[in-house]
N, C-alpha and C positions, 0 to 999 in steps of 0.2 A: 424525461429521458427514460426508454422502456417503459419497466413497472412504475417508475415514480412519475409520470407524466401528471398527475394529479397531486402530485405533493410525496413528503416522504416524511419517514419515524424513522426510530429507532427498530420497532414493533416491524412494520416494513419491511426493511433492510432484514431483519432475523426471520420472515417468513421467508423472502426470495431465498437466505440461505438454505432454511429447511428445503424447499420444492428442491432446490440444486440445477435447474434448468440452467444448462450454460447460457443462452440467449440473454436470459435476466442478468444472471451475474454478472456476467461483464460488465454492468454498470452500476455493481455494488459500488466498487472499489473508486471511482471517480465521483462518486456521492460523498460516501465517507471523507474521501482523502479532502475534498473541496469545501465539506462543513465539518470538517475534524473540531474546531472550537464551540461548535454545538452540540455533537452528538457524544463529544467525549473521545478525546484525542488515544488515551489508551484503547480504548474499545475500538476504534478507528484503526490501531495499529494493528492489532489484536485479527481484528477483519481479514487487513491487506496480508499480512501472514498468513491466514490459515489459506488464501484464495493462492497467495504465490506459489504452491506447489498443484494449482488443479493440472489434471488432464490438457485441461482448453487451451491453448495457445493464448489465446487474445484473452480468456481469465487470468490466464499468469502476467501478461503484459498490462494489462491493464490493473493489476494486484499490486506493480512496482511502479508503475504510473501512480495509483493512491499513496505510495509511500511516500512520493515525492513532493506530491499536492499537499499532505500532512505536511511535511518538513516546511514548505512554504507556509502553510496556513497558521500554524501553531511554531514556526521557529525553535522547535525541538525536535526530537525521536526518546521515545521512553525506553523502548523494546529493543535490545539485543539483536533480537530477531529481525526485525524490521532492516536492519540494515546490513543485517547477515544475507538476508534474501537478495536484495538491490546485489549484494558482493556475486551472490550466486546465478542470479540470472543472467551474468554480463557470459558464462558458460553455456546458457541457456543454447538446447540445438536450433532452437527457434531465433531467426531473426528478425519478428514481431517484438519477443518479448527480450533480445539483447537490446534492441533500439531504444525501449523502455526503462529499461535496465541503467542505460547511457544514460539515457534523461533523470531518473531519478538520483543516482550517482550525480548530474553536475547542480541539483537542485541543493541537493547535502551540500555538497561543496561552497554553493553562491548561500544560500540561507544560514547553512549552520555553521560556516567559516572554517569547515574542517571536512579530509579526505574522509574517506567511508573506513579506513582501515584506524584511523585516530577515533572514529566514532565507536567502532567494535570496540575500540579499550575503551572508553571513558564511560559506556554503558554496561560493561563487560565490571570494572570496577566499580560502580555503583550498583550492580544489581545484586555483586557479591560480598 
């Protein structure tokens, strides 16, 4: 997939974000999100955050696409964040990245047996 056609790291994954190239990016977030149990589920979330707010349409869409692949993969979310952003992008002007938004929202829901809004509190009070 893109950069990782040959394989992928951790190492990797943190060059494509240095270059910043949107092309690449876009398939940070669907790497991470899909080996979150490898790479390090926090660090995975951590990722899909910082990428949900790019410029890029289809960065940001595919940033809440990885959140939701994490929630499947790993059967949690660590990060506040992480599901703050899913909350936020369903606002998103883009309807690439609402449609994503949908999906990782119903991914929460079907994996982690709980609304996006019960998930903000239970990680909202454990992080505090």
């Amino acid at each position: 997939m893109g950069p990782f056609l040959d394989g992928w790291s951790n190492e990797n994954v943190e060059a494509v974000l240095l270059r910043g190239d949107p092309e690449e990016l876009l398939c940070v977030p669907i790497v991470v999100g899909m080996y979150a149990p490898a790479c390090g589920a926090e660090w995975a979330e951590q990722v899909c955050v910082r990428l949900s707010s790019h410029p890029s349409l289809t960065v940001r869409g595919n940033a809440l696409l990885g959140i939701g692949h994490i929630a499947r993969t790993c059967l949690e979310l660590r990060d506040v964040r992480s599901v703050q952003a899913v909350q936020q992008g369903q606002h998103d002007p883009g309807p690439y990245v609402r449609g994503h938004s949908e999906d990782a929202k119903s991914d929460i829901e079907h994996f982690l047996k709980s609304g996006v809004s019960e998930q903000i509190s239970r990680l909202t009070r454990r992080q505090g």
